[in-house]
One Martini backbone bead per residue (centre of mass of N, CA, C, O) as a GRO file, in nm:
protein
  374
    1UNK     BB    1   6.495  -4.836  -2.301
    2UNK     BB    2   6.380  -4.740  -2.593
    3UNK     BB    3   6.183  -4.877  -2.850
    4UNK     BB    4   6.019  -4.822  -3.171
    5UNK     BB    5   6.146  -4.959  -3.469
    6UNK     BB    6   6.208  -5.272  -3.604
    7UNK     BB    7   6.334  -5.144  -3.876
    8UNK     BB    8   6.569  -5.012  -3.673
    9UNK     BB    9   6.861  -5.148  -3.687
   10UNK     BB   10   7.143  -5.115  -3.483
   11UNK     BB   11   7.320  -5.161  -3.776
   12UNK     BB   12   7.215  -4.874  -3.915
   13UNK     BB   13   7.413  -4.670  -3.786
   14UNK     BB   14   7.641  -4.686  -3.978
   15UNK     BB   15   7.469  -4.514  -4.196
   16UNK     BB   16   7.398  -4.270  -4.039
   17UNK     BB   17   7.310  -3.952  -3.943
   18UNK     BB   18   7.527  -3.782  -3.740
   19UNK     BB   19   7.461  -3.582  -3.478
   20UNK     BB   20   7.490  -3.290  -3.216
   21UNK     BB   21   7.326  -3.183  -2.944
   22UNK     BB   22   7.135  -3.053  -2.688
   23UNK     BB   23   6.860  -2.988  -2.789
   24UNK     BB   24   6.579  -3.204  -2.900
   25UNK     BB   25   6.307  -3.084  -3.084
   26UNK     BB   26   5.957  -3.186  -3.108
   27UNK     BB   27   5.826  -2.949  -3.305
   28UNK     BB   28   5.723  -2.669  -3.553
   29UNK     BB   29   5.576  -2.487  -3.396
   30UNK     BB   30   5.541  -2.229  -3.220
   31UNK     BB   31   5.648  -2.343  -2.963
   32UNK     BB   32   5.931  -2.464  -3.062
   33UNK     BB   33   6.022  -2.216  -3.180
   34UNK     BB   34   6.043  -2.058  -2.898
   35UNK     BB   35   6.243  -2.276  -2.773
   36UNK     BB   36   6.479  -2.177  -2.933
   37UNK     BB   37   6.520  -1.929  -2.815
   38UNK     BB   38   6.537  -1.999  -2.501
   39UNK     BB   39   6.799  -2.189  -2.572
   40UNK     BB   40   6.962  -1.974  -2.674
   41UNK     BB   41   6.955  -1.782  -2.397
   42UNK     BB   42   7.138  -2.031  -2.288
   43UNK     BB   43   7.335  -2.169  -2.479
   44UNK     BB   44   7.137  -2.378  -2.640
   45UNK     BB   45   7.108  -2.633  -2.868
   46UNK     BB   46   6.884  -2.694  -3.194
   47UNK     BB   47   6.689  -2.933  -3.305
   48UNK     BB   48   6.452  -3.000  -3.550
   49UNK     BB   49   6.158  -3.225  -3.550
   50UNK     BB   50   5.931  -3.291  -3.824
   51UNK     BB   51   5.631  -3.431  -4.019
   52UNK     BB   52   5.656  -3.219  -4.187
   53UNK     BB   53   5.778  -2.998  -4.457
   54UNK     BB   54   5.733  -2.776  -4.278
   55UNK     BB   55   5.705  -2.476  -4.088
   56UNK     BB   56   5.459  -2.411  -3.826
   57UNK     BB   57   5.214  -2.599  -3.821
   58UNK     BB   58   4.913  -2.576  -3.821
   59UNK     BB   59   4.961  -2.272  -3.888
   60UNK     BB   60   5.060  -2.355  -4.185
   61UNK     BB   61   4.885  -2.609  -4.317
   62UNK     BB   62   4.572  -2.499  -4.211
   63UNK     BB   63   4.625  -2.163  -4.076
   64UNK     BB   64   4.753  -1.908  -4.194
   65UNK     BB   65   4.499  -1.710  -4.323
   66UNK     BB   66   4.469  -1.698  -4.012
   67UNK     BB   67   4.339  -1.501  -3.721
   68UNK     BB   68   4.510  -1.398  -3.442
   69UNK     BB   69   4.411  -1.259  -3.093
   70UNK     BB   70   4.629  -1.372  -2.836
   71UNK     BB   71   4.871  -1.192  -2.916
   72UNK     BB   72   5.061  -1.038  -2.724
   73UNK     BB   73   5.074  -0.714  -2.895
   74UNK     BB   74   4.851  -0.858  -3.122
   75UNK     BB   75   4.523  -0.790  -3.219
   76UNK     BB   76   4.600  -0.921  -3.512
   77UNK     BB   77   4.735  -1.248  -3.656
   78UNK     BB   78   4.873  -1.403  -3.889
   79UNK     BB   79   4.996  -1.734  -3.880
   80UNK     BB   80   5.226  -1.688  -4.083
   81UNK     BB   81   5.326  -1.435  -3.905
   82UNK     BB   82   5.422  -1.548  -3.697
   83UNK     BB   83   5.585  -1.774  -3.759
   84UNK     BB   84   5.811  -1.594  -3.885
   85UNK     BB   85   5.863  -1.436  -3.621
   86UNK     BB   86   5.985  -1.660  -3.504
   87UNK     BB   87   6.198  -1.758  -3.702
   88UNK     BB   88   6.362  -1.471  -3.645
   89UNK     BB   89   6.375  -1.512  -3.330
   90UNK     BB   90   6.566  -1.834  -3.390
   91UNK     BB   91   6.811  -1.761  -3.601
   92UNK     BB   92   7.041  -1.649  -3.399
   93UNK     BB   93   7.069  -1.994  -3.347
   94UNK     BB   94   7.062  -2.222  -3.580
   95UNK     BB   95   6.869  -2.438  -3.645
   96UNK     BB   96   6.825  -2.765  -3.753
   97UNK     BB   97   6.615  -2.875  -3.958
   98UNK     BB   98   6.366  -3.183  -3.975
   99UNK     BB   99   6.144  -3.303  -4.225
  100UNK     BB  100   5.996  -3.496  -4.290
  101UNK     BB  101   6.014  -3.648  -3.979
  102UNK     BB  102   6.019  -3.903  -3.761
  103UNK     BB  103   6.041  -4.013  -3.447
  104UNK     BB  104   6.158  -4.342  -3.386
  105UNK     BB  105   6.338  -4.332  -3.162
  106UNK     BB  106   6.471  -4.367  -2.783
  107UNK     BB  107   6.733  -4.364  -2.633
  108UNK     BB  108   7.026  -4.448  -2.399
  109UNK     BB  109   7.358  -4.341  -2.433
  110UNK     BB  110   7.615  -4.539  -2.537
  111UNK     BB  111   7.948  -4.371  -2.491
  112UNK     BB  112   7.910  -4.087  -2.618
  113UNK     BB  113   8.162  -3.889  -2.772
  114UNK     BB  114   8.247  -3.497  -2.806
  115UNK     BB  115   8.446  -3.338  -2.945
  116UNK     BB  116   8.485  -2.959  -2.931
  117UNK     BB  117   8.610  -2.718  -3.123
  118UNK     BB  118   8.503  -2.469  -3.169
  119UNK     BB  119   8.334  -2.326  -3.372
  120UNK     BB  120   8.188  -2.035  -3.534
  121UNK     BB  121   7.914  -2.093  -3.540
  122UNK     BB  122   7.906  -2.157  -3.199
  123UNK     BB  123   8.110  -1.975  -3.037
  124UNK     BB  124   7.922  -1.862  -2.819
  125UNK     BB  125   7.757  -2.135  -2.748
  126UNK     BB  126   8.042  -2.277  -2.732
  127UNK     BB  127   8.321  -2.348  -2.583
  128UNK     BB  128   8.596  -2.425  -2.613
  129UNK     BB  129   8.675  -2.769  -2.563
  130UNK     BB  130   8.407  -2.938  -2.546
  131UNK     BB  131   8.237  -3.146  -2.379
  132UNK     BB  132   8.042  -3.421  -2.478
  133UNK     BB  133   7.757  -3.582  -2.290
  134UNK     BB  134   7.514  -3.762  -2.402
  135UNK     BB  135   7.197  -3.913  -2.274
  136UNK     BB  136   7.081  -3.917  -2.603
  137UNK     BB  137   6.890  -4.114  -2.865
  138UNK     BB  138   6.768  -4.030  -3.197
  139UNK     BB  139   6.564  -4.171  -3.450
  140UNK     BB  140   6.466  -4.146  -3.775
  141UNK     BB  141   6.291  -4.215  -4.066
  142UNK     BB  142   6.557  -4.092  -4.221
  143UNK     BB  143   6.839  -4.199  -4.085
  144UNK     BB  144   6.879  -4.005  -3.808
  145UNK     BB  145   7.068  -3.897  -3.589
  146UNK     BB  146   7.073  -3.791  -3.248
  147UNK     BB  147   7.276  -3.621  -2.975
  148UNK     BB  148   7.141  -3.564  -2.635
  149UNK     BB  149   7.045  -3.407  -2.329
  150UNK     BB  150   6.757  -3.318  -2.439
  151UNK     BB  151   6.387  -3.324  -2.473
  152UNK     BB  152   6.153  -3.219  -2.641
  153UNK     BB  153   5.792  -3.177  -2.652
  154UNK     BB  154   5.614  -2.997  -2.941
  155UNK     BB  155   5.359  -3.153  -3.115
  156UNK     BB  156   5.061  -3.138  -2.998
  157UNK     BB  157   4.885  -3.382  -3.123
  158UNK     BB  158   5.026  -3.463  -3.286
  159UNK     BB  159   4.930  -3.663  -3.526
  160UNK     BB  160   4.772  -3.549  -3.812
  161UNK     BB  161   4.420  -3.534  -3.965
  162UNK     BB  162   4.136  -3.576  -4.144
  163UNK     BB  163   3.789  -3.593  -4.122
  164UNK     BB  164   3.658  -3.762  -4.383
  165UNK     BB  165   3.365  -3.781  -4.608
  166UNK     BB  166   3.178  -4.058  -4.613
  167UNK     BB  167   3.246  -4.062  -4.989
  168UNK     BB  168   3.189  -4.185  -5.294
  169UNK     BB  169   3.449  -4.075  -5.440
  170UNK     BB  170   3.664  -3.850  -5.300
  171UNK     BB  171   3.971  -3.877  -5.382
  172UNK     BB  172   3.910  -3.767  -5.701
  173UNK     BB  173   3.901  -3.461  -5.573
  174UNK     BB  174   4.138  -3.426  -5.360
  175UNK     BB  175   4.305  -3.120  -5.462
  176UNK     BB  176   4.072  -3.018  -5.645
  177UNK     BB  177   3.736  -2.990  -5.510
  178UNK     BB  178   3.869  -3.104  -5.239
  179UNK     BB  179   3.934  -2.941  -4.928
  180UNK     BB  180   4.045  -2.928  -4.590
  181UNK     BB  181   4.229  -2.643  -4.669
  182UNK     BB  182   4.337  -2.283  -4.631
  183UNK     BB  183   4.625  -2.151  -4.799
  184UNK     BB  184   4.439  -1.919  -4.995
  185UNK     BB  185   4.182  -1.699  -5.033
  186UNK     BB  186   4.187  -1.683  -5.340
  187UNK     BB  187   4.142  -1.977  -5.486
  188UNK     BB  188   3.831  -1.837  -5.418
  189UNK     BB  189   3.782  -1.678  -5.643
  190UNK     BB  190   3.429  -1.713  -5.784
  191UNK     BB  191   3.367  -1.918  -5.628
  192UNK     BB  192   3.158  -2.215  -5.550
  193UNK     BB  193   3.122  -2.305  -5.220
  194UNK     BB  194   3.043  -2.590  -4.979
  195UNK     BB  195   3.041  -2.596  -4.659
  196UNK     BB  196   3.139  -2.827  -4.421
  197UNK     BB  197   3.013  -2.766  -4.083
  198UNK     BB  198   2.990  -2.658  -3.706
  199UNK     BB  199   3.252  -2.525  -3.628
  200UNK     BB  200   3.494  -2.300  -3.611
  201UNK     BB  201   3.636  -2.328  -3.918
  202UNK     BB  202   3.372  -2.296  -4.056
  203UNK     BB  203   3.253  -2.034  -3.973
  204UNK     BB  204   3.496  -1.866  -4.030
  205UNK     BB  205   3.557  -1.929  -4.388
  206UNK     BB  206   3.287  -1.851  -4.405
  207UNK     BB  207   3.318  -1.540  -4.331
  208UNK     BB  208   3.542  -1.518  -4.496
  209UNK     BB  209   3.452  -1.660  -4.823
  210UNK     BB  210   3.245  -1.452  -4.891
  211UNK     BB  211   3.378  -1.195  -5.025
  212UNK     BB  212   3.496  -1.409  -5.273
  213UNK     BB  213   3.275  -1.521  -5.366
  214UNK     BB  214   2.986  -1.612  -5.545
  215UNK     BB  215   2.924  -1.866  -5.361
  216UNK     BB  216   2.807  -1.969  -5.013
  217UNK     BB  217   2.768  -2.281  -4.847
  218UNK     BB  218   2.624  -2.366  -4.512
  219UNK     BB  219   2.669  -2.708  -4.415
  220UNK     BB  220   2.422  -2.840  -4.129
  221UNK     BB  221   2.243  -3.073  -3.936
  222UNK     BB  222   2.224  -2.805  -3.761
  223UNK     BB  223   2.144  -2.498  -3.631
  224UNK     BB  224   2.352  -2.575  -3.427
  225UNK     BB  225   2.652  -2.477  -3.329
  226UNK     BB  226   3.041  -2.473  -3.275
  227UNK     BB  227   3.128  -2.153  -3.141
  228UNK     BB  228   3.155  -1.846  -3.146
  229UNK     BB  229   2.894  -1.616  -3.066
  230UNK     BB  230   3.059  -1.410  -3.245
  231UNK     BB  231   3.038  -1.587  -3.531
  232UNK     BB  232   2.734  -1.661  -3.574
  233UNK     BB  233   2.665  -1.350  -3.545
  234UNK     BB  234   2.756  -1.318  -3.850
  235UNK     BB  235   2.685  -1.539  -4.007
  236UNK     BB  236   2.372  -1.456  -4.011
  237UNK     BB  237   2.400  -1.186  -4.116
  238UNK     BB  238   2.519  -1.320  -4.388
  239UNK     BB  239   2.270  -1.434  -4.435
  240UNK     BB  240   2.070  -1.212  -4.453
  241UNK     BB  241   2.257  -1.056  -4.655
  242UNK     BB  242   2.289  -1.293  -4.908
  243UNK     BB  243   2.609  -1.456  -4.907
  244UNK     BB  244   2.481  -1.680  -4.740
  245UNK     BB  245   2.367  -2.019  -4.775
  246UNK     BB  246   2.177  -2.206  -4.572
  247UNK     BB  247   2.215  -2.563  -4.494
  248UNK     BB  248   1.919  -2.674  -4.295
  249UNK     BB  249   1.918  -2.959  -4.260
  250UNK     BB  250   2.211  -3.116  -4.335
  251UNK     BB  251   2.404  -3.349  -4.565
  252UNK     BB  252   2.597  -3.536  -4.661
  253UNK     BB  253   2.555  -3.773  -4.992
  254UNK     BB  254   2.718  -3.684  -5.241
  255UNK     BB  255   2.888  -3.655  -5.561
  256UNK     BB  256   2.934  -3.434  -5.862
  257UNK     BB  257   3.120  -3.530  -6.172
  258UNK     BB  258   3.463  -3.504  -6.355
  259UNK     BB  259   3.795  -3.597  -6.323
  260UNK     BB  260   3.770  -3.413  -6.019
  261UNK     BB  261   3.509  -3.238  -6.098
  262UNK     BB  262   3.301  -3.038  -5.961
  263UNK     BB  263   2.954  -2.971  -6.001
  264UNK     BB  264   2.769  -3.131  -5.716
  265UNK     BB  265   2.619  -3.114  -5.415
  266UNK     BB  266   2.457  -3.388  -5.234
  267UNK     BB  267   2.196  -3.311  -4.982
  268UNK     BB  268   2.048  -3.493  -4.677
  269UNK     BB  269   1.804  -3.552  -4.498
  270UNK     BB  270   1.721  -3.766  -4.213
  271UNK     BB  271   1.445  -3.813  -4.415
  272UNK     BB  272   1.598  -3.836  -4.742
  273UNK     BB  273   1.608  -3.525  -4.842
  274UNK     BB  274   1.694  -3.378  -5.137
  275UNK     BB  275   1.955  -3.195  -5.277
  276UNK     BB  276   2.154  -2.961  -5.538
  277UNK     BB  277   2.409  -2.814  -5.553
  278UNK     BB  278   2.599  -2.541  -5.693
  279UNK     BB  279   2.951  -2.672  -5.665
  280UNK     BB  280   3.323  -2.681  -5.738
  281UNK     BB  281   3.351  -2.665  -5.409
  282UNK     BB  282   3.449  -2.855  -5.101
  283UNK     BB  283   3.457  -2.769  -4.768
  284UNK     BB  284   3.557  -3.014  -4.512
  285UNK     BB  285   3.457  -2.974  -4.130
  286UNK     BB  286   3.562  -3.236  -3.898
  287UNK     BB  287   3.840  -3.244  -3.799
  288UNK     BB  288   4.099  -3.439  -3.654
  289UNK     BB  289   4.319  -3.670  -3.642
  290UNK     BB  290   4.447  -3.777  -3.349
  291UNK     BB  291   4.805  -3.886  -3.298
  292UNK     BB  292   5.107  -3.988  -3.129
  293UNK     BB  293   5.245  -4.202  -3.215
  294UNK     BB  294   5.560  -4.303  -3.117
  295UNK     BB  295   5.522  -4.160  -2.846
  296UNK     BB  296   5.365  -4.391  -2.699
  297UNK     BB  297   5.607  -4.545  -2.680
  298UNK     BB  298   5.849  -4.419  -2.485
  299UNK     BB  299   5.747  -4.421  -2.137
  300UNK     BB  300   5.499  -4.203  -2.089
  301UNK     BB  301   5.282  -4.063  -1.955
  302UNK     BB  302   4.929  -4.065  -1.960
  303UNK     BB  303   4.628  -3.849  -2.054
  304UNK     BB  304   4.495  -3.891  -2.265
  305UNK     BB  305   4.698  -3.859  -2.521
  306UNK     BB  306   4.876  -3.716  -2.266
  307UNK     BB  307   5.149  -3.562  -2.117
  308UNK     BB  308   5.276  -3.546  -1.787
  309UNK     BB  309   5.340  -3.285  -1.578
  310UNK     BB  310   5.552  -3.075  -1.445
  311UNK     BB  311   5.433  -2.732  -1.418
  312UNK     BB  312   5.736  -2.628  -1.313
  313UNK     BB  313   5.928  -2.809  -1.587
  314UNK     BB  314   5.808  -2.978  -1.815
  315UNK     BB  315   5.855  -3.265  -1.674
  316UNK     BB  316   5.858  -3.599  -1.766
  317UNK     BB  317   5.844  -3.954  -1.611
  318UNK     BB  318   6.102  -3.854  -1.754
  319UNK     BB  319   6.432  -3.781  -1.724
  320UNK     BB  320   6.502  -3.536  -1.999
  321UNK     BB  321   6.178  -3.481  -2.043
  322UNK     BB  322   5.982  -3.271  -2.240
  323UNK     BB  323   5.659  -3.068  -2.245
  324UNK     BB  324   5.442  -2.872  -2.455
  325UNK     BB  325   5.169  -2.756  -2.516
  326UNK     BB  326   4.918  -2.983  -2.622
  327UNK     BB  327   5.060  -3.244  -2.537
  328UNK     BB  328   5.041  -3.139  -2.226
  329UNK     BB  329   4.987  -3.230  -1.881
  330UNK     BB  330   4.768  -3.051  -1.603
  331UNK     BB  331   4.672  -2.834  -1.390
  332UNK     BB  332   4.524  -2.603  -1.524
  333UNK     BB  333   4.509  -2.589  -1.835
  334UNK     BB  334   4.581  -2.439  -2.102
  335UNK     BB  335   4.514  -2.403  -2.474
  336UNK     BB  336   4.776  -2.192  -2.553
  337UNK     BB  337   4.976  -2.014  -2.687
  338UNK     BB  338   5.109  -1.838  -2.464
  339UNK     BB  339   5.126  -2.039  -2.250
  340UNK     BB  340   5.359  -2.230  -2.445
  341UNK     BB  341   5.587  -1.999  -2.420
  342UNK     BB  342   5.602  -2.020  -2.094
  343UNK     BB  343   5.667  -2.358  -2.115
  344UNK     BB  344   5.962  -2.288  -2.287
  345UNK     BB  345   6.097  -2.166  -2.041
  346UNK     BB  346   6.084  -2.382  -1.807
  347UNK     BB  347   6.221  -2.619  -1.988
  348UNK     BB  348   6.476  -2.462  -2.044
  349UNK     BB  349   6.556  -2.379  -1.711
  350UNK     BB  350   6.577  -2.710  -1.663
  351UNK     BB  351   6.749  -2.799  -1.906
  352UNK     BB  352   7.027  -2.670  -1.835
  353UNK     BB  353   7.147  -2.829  -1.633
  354UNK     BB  354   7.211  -3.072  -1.825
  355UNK     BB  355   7.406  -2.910  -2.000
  356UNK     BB  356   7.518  -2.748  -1.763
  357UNK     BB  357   7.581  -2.900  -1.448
  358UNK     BB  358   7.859  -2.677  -1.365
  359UNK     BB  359   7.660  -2.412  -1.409
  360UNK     BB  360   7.526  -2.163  -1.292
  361UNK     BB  361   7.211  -1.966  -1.287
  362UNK     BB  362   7.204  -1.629  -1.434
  363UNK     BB  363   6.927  -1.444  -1.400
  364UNK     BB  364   6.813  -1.274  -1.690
  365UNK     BB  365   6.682  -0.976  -1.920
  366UNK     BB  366   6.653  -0.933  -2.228
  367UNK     BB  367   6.773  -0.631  -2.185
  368UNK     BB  368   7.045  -0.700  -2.069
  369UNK     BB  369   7.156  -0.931  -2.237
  370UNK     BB  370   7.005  -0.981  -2.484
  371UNK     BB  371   7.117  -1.135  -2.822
  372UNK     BB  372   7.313  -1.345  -2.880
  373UNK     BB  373   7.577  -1.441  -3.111
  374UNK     BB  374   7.651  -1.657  -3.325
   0.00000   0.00000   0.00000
């Protein structure tokens, strides 16, 4: 038994919802989401619980409206438009999803048994008068139960959130003068808009809302980046080009505004000689702070803050427990969305066996198969 929050005690069972099916994914990012549509073509059913308030993770929250270009057959597609793609081929599956809450508890299900009498919902899905017996039980954040075969953790590095810039009030700006991520590149035509640092993110959102600036300050503490060399010589070129405003050798050094409106952004070299930005918006990319929360407790194997897996079956040192996507670890790994959807597949037909134990897999290409109608 893994207990993971003393908050919840066994006694509160008795007031949760509580839930039964097939396979519990824990994340609903891309990832995530193509492991409901994996688990369906083979007849295993869905619940996703995710600590976000919407569905798509990372894609979602962070850059919808940033450009994918390694999904195979789709030389460029924006990240919301991936998500919504992936949401429409695992709907014919009916997934549950519990959102804004975390997966607080995991034990082993102690005499759950649950006659199913073949609901209309899920009647391709489930033969008429199927026994369950669960072996596992979820416990969420928000006092939802769920009975389970099988776990899936394909949570990403776990929860996440900005590495914030050690400035005093930046918090009386946040949401309004300073944000984290872009989620329209609209919200910021003809604004003035400061970017800080030096990675993937920064280069990219400067080279894209450039078109849209008024004006568009490119601010890090040394002339090299750390992003792809074909983004920097892109934004060369749009310094070049008098677009975008390089602001290096600096760093961020205070704030000004009031009210939560920022009016200019001071920033400062290494030997304390100071600029003045005039700038209404400033967006600082310095990174996720990821963090693994209860999953840390579960009792899997770890490597560096990720969790080890066979990848034959992308099973974790817990037998019925699969990770898949950037919180997996093995030898030779992508950290690729496309990887990604291959251990979707490999995690879902190991854990077959779990779900039906009885039946043996015959494998079918899902031209042969189609895809069952629930």
């Amino acid at each position: 038994m893994h207990r993971l929050d003393p908050g919840l005690r066994r006694d509160d069972k008795q007031t949760m919802q509580q839930f039964q099916t097939d396979i519990v994914i824990v994340g609903a990012g891309p990832v995530g989401l193509f492991a409901i549509f994996e688990a369906g073509m083979l007849k295993m059913r869905a619940h996703v619980v995710d600590s976000l308030d919407i569905i798509g993770g990372q894609c979602a929250a962070l850059y919808p409206e940033k450009p994918i270009y390694d999904i195979p057959g789709h030389p460029s597609l924006l990240a919301v438009e991936l998500i919504e793609k992936l949401k429409e081929q695992a709907a014919p599956f009916k997934p549950v999803y519990h959102l804004g809450q975390k997966v607080m508890k995991i034990e082993k299900d102690s005499g759950f048994r649950i006659q199913d009498s073949g609901s209309k919902e899920f009647s391709s899905l489930n033969p008429e008068s199927r026994i369950l017996n669960p072996e596992w039980c979820i416990e969420t954040s928000k006092g939802i139960s769920i009975h389970c075969h099988a776990i899936l953790i394909a949570a990403g590095c776990g929860a996440f959130g900005p590495n914030r810039p050690p400035l005093e009030g930046v918090e009386q700006y946040e949401g309004k003068s300073i944000f984290y991520l872009v989620s329209k590149r609209e919200d910021f035509r003809g604004k003035k808009v400061a970017i800080a640092g030096g990675g993937d993110s920064a280069v990219d959102w400067a080279i894209s809302l450039s078109e849209l600036t008024e004006k568009l300050y490119m601010i890090h503490r040394r002339p090299k980046f750390r992003c792809a060399p074909e983004s920097e010589s892109k934004l060369k070129a749009l310094a070049d080009a008098g677009k975008i405003e390089m602001v290096v050798p600096y760093q961020l050094a205070r704030l000004e505004g009031q009210g939560g409106k920022l009016s200019s952004v001071v920033v400062a070299t290494l030997e304390g000689q100071e600029r003045k930005l005039d700038a209404d918006i400033l967006l600082p990319f310095f990174g996720l702070a990821m963090e693994l929360g209860p999953i840390a407790e579960w009792g899997l194997n770890l490597l560096q803050n990720h969790i080890t897996v066979n990848p034959a079956t992308m099973q974790t040192s817990v037998p019925g427990i699969f990770a898949i996507g950037d919180i997996a670890s093995y030898e030779g790994k992508l950290k690729l969305i496309l990887s990604g959807f291959s251990e979707a597949a490999m995690a879902m037909h190991a854990a077959y066996k779990l779900v039906h134990p009885n039946e043996a897999l015959h494998f079918e290409y899902s031209t042969t198969s189609g895809v069952p109608k629930a």
